[in-house]
C-alpha positions as CSV (number, residue, x, y, z in Angstrom):
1,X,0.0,0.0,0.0
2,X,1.4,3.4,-0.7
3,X,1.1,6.0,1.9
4,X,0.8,10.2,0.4
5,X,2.0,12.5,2.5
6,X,0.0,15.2,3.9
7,X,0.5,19.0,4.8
8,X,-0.8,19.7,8.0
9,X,-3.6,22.4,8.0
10,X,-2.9,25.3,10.0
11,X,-5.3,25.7,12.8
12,X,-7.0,29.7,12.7
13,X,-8.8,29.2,16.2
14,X,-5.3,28.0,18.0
15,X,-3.3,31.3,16.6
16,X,-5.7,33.5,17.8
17,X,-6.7,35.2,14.5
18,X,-9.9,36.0,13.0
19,X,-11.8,33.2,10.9
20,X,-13.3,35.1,8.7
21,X,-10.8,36.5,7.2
22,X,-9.5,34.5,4.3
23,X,-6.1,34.7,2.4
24,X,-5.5,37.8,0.3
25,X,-4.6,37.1,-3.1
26,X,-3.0,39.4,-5.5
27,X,-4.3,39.4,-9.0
28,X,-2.7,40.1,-11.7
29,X,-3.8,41.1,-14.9
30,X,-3.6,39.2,-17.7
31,X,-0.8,39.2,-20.0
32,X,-1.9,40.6,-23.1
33,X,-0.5,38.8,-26.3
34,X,-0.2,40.5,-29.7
35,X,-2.0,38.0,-32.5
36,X,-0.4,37.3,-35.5
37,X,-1.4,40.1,-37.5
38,X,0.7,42.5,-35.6
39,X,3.5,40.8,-36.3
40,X,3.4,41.0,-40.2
41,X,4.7,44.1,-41.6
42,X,2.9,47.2,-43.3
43,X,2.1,46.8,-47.3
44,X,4.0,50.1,-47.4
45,X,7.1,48.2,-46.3
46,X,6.3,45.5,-48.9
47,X,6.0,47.6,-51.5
48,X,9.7,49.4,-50.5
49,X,11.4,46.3,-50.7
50,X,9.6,45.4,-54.0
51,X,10.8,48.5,-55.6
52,X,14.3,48.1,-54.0
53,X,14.6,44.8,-55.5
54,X,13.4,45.5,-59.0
55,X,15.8,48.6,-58.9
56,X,18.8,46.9,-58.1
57,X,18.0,43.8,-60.6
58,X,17.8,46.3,-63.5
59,X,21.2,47.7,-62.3
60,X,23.2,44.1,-62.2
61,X,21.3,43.4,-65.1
62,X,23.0,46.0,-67.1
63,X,26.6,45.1,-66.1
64,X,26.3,42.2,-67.2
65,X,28.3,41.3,-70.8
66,X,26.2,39.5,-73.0
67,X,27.3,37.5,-76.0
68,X,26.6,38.3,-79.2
69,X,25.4,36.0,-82.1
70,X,28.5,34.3,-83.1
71,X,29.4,33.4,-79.5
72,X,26.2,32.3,-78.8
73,X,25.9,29.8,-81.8
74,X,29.1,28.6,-81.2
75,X,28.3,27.5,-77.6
76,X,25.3,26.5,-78.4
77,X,26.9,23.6,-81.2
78,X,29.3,23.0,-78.3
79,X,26.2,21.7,-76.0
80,X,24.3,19.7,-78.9
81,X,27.4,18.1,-79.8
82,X,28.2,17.0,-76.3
83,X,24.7,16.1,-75.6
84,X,25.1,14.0,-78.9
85,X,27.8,12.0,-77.5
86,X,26.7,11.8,-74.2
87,X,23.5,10.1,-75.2
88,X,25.7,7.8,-77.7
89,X,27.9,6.3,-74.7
90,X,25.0,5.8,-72.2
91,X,23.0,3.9,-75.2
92,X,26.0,1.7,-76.0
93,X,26.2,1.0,-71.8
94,X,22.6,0.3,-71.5
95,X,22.2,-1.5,-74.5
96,X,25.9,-3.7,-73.3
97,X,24.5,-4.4,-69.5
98,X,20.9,-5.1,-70.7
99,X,22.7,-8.0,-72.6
100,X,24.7,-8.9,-69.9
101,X,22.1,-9.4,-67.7
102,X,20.0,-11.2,-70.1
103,X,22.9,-13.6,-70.6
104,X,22.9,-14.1,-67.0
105,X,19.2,-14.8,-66.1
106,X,18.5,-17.5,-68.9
């Protein structure tokens, strides 16, 4: 059996003090919490930062050096040719292992 422990209850008629009189409490008030709204920013602030942004994307954008058509044509035949011989090699594996494994199962 478990035995709970008790706090003994102070006695008001042995100390001489009135009954009637009851504990005095302090309230406090409640703390108020801001709701979520508060939190987000003003449009006006969105707006700022908006413009801010656009401004300084226009002004990278125009240091930046772009190619004319010859580069551009050129790199562009570099790609298709690589892509070319990319997709060559990988065929030649998959068709290679695809055999292997066929050879293997039966």
């Amino acid at each position: 059996m478990k035995k709970t422990k008790t706090k003994p209850k102070s006695n008001l008629k042995e100390t001489g003090s009135d009954v009637s009189r009851g504990q005095v409490v302090k309230i406090r008030p409640a703390k108020v919490r801001p709701g979520w709204f508060s939190k987000v920013p003003p449009i006006k602030q969105y707006w700022a930062q908006t413009k801010d942004f656009l401004s300084e994307a226009v002004q990278e954008l125009k240091k930046v050096t772009w190619p004319n058509r010859k580069e551009t044509l050129g790199t562009t035949g570099v790609v298709l040719v690589l892509v070319f011989f990319i997709g060559a090699y990988l065929g030649l594996v998959d068709f290679l292992l695809s055999h292997l494994v066929r050879y293997f199962v039966n």
